[in-house]
C-alpha positions in Angstrom: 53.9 84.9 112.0 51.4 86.3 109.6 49.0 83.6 111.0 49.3 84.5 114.5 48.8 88.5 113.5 45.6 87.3 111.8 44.5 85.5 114.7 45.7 88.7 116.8 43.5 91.0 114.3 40.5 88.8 114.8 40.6 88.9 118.5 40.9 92.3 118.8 37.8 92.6 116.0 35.7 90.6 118.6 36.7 92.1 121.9 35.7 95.4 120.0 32.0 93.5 118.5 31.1 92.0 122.1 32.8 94.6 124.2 34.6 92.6 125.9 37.9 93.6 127.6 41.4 93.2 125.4 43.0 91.8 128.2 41.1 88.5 128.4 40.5 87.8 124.7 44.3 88.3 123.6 45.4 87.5 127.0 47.3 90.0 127.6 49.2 90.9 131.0 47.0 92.7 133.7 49.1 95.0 135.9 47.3 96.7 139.1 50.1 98.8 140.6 49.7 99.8 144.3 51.9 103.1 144.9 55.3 102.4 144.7 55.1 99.6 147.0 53.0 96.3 145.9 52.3 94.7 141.7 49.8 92.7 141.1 50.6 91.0 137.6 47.7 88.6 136.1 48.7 86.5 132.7 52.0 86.4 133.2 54.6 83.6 131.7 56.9 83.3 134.8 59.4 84.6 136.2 62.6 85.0 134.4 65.3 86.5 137.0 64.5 87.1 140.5 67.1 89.2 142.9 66.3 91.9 145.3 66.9 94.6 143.0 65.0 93.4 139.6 62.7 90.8 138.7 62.5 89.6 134.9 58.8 88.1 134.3 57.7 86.2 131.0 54.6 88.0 129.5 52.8 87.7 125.9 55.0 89.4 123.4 58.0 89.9 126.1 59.3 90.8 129.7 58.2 93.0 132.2 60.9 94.3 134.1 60.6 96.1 137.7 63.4 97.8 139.6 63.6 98.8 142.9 64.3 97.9 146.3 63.6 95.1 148.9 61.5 93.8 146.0 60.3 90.0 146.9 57.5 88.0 145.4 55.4 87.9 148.2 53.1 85.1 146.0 52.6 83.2 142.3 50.4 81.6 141.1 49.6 80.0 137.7 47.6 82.9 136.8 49.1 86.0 138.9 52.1 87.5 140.7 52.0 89.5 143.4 55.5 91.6 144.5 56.1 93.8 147.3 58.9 96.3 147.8 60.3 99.8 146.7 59.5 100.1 143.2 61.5 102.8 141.2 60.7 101.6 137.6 58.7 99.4 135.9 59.5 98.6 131.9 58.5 96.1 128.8 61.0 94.5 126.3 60.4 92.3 123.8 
């Protein structure tokens, strides 16, 4: 654990050195939201639980969890979700 914090701290140090965005060093999830209606999810883990009400997807350090309505995962990819539907709420767990 301590070693992967290390390497954590050290990525963050050169993202901040090279100015480089956070999201791609420490591959972190990417979330372009659209209204309430489409999420675009980039580095994502895969998806956990899938209904039309909630949809569980893997990311670095957790979940991301959206609620809503009609939701459907209009595409994946290895690299990026894309969902469609009535989103009420969107929330991380770890």
């Amino acid at each position: 654990m301590a070693k992967e914090r290390n390497s954590s701290r050290w990525k963050e140090l050169m993202a901040d050195i090279f100015e480089l965005p956070r999201d791609v060093i420490m591959n972190l999830p990417r979330i372009t939201i659209v209204g309430n209606q489409k999420v675009l999810l980039e580095n994502h883990r895969g998806i956990i639980h899938y209904d039309c009400d909630k949809i569980r997807i893997g990311i670095k350090g957790g979940e991301l969890i959206i609620s809503g309505r009609d939701l459907q995962v209009q595409r994946i990819m290895v690299e990026e979700i894309h969902i469609k539907g009535f989103i009420q709420s969107m929330h991380f767990e770890e």
